[in-house]
NUKOLTI-920168 format. One record per residue (C-alpha): y, x, z. Coordinates in pm, whole numbers, plus 50000, padded with zeros to 5 digits. Layout:
REM NUKOLTI-920168
YXZ;...
REM end
This chain:
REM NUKOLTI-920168
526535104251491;525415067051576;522965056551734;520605038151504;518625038151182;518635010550951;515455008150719;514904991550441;511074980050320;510794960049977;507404944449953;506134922649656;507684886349778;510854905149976;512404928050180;511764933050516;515404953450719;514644969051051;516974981651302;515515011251528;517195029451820;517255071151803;514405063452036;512285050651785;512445016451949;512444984951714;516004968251759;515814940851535;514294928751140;515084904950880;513114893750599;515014881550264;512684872550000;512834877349595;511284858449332;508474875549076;508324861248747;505194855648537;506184852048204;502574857748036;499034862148122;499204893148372;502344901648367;504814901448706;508754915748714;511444911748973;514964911248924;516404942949084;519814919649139;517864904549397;516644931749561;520474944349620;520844911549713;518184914449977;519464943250069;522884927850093;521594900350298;519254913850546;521924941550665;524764921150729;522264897950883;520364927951109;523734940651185;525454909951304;522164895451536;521524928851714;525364929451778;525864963651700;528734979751462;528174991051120;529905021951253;526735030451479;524285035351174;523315065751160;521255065150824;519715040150587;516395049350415;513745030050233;510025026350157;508945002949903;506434991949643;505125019549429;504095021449020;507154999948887;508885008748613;512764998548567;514915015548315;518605020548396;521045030548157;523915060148215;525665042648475;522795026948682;522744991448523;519194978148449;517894972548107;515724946248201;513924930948468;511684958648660;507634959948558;506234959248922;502574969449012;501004943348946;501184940148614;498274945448396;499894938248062;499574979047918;495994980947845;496344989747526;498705019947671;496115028747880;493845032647625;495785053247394;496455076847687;492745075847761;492235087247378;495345112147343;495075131047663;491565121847789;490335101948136;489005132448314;492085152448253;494535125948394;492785123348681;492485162348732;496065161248678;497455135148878;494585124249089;494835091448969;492075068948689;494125056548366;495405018848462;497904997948351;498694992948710;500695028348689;504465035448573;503745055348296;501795026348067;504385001248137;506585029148033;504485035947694;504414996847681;508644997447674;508415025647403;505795003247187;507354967247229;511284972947342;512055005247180;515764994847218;515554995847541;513615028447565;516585044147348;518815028047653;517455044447919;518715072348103;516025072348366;513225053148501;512775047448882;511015027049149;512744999649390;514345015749614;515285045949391;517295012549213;518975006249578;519945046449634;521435046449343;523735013249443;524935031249714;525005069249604;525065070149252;522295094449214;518985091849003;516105102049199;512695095849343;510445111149581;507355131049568;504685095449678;506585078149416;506245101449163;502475112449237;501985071449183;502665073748789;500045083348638;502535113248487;502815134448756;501115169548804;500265168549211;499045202749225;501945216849060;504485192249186;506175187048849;506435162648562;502945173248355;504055189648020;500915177947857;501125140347961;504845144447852;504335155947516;500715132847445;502935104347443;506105115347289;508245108247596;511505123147672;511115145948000;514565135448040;514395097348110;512645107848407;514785111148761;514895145348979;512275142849214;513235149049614;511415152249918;511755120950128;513695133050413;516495140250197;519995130350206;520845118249890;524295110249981;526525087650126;526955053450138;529895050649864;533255030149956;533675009049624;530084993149769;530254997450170;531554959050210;529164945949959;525974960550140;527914957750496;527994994050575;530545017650650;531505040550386;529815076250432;527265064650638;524295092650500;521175076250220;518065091050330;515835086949991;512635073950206;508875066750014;506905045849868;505465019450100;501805036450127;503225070550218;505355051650494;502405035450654;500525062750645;503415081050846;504185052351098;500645048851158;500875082151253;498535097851000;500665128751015;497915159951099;495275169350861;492285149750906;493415117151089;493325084850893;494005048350877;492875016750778;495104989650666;493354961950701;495824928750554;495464905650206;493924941350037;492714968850252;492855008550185;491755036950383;493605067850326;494075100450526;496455132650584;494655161450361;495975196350264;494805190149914;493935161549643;490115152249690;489085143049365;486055122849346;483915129349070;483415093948992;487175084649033;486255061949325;489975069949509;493085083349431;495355104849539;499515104049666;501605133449763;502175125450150;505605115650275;505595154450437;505245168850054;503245199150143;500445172750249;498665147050043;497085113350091;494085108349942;493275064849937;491085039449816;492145008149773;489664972649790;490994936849679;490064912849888;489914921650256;491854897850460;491944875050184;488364871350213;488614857350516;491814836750396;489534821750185;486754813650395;488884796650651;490194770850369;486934765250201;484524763850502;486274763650823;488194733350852;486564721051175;488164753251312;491604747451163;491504713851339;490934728951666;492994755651647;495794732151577;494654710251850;495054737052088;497924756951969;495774788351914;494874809451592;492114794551348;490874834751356;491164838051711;488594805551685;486944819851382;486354854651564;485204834851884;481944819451635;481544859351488;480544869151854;477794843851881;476114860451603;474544891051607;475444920751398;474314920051027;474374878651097;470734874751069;470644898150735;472964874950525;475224900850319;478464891050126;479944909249889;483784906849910;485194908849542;486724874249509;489254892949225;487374920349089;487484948949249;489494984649276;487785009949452;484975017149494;484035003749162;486914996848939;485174967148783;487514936348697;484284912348615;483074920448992;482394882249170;481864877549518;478154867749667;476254855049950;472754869849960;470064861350150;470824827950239;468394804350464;468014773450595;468354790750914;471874805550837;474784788350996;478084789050932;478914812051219;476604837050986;478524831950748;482064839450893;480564873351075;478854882450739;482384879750553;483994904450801;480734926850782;480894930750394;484414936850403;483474965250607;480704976250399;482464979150124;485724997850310;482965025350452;481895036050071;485265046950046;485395060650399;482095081850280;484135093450029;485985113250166;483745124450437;482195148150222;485465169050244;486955164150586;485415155350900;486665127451090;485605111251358;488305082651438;490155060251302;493255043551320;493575004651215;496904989651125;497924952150915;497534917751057;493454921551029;493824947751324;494714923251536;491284913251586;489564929151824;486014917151684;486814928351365;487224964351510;484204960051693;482354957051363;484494990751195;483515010451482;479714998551442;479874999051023;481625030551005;480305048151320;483525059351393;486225057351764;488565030051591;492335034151751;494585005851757;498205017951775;500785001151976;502884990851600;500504975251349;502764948251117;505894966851103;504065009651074;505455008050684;509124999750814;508615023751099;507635053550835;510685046150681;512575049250930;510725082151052;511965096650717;515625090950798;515465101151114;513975134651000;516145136250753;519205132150969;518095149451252;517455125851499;513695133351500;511995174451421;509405159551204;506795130851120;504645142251421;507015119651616;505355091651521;502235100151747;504675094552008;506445066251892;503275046051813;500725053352055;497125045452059;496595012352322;492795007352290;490445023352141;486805009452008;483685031252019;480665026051844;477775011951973;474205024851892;471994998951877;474454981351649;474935013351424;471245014051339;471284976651233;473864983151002;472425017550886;469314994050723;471744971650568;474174991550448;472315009150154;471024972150062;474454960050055;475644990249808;472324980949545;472834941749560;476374950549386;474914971249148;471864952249076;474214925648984;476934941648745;475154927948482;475054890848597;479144896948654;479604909548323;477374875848185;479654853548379;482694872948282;482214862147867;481564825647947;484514801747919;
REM end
């Protein structure tokens, strides 16, 4: 068997190819980027030509930098972005360009599968709210607008289901993927009959669903130069991108849990079973280890929050930083520490695009509140970071009422910042963990799962070893009372302001 494990991670703007040793050790990456095309208000679709092409690419690439054979590649396996929707016809070409996540164009799917099937019952079902974000209302949106191409299609997959197929010829997903459509039953692990039939779709059009650490098959000669792989080298099917993250953050035991902390933010955690929130706060994925789940919420604006502070209000910082050769946050973060915690009671509320969980509410704005002439800008920055937090420990609270955990692991650029994990630790009263991997724990999943599925590695507990914990944060108690008093004021100055969103939301 070789000696290393290729993996393969398709994000929105590319694909990210990492080389790791049977050590777990990172060898090598490569990024190739793809285009997404907006053709209409809220809509976004890739081309899955240029993923292969990526793919293509950023192996021959990997392969020839680390200056290793294609002969020592012991597996290839994915993770990738989750609720697309491409159809493929009989032999595996695409019908038309792939529906990715993003797009919000089904609504009016949504709505007829909020009136045919009801919005309590989907989420019972597949532990997800009705959205347009999810596979199965672009798919209703194919059978209403492109019924030709419905008629077409022999299945519908995700990314990197796309890629397997290049290489194996097989039609499959796995279970994360699947539990992300808004069509599958997570309890029962099967394709829900009663979704199925609400919407007239044929059961068939859907792929085989397989557990992540499975060997698809092998690498198949007609394409082995193309991709720049030797022929028979073993396809390990992989996850979708959250699953993977969860694993190579090492989320792997019942009860631990990460925050991803990068553009958006999510906290999500290894369970035993869905937790359903009776308000449909979170959601729900079947875990990369299928006989676990990952229940997740998911906020907008996180590190983008900051993003946009820094280019609206901290130029002075940007100039320095530059002038020194350092990072404007590093700089940004230095000005957070002169505050102190709750920044002199100034609260921000951090939904700069609406916002996903905790309160599904598109027409959500952001806010400063309780601005002063004695507020500086230094409040300001710290109070960003602090409501960012706020709003991450609603859905932390969450799912405290069902498990109990104490600590919690941060991964994403945001991490990086050790005064930002200062303030989770305080906010969330909670030991924050910083593993050794934060950027590349989604690639590292990945590669976990072909590993596993190869048998180079017993299981996704070796991730614990393979990204170890290299500080750790503790709360502080004086600081967790401050934020105590603010927190509940935070959570009613969004709701006593839905209205005024909604107001602002029907002018033009």
């Amino acid at each position: 068997m070789g000696k290393y494990i290729l993996a393969h991670d398709f994000g929105t703007t590319g694909n990210k190819a990492t080389l790791y040793n049977s050590e777990g050790k990172l060898i090598g990456s490569h990024l190739s980027e793809y285009e997404t095309f907006y053709l209409d208000v809220n809509w976004a679709e890739q081309d899955p030509a240029d993923w292969w092409k990526a793919v293509c690419k950023s192996t021959k690439k990997l392969i020839s930098e680390s200056g290793i054979k294609k002969e020592e590649i012991a597996v290839i396996s994915f993770s990738a972005q989750m609720m697309g929707c491409l159809p493929l016809d009989k032999n595996g070409n695409p019908l038309r360009r792939s529906i990715i996540w993003a797009d919000q164009r089904s609504v009016k799917q949504a709505q007829k599968l909020r009136e045919k099937v009801g919005a309590d019952k989907v989420y019972q079902i597949t532990g997800h709210r009705i959205s347009p974000a999810y596979s199965v209302e672009k798919i209703m949106w194919i059978m209403d607008k492109q019924p030709e191409v419905y008629e077409k299609t022999y299945k519908f997959v995700h990314a990197k289901d796309y890629i397997v197929n290049r290489l194996t010829g097989e039609f499959v997903t796995d279970y994360s993927d699947a539990s992300g459509m808004n069509l599958y039953d997570i309890n029962k692990k099967r394709w829900s009959p009663e979704i199925i039939s609400a919407i007239g779709l044929d059961k068939d059009k859907l792929p085989e669903v397989r557990s992540s650490f499975d060997v698809i098959g092998k690498v198949d000669k007609n394409i082995a130069e193309e991709v720049g792989l030797k022929a028979g080298t073993p396809v390990v099917l992989g996850a979708g991108d959250g699953a993977a993250a969860g694993v190579g953050a090492a989320v792997v035991r019942e009860g631990s849990a990460y925050n991803y902390i990068g553009s958006s933010s999510w906290i999500a955690l290894a369970a035993k079973k869905p937790i359903l929130d009776q308000k449909q706060q979170t959601f729900n994925w079947i875990h990369m280890d299928p006989e676990m789940y990952m229940p997740c919420g998911t906020m907008q604006t996180a590190g983008a929050s900051y993003n946009w502070l820094k280019n609206t209000l901290c130029q002075a910082e940007q100039q320095a930083a530059q002038n020194l050769d350092l990072s404007v946050y590093e700089l940004m973060n230095l000005s957070v520490e002169a505050v102190k915690p709750g920044a002199n009671n100034l609260l921000y509320l951090p939904y700069l695009m609406g916002e996903r969980s905790p309160h599904w509410n598109p027409n959500a704005k952001g806010a400063f509140i309780g601005l002063t002439l004695r507020h500086t800008r230094k409040d300001i920055i710290r109070s960003v970071l602090e409501g960012v937090t706020f709003n991450l420990k609603i859905i932390s609270e969450i799912f405290e009422n069902e498990i109990d955990f104490s600590k919690i692991r941060v991964i994403g650029g945001g991490a990086k910042g050790k005064t930002w994990r200062k303030i989770m630790a305080d906010v969330y009263n909670k030991e924050v963990l910083m593993p050794e991997i934060l950027e590349e724990a989604t690639s590292l999943g990945a590669a976990i799962a072909g590993g596993v599925g190869v048998g180079i590695f017993s299981g996704v507990e070796v991730a614990e070893e393979l990204n170890p914990i290299i500080e750790r944060q503790t709360p502080d108690p004086e600081n967790v009372e401050k934020y105590s008093k603010l927190y509940p004021v935070f959570k009613d100055a969004y709701s006593s302001l839905t209205g005024i969103y909604d107001r602002l939301s029907e002018i033009d």
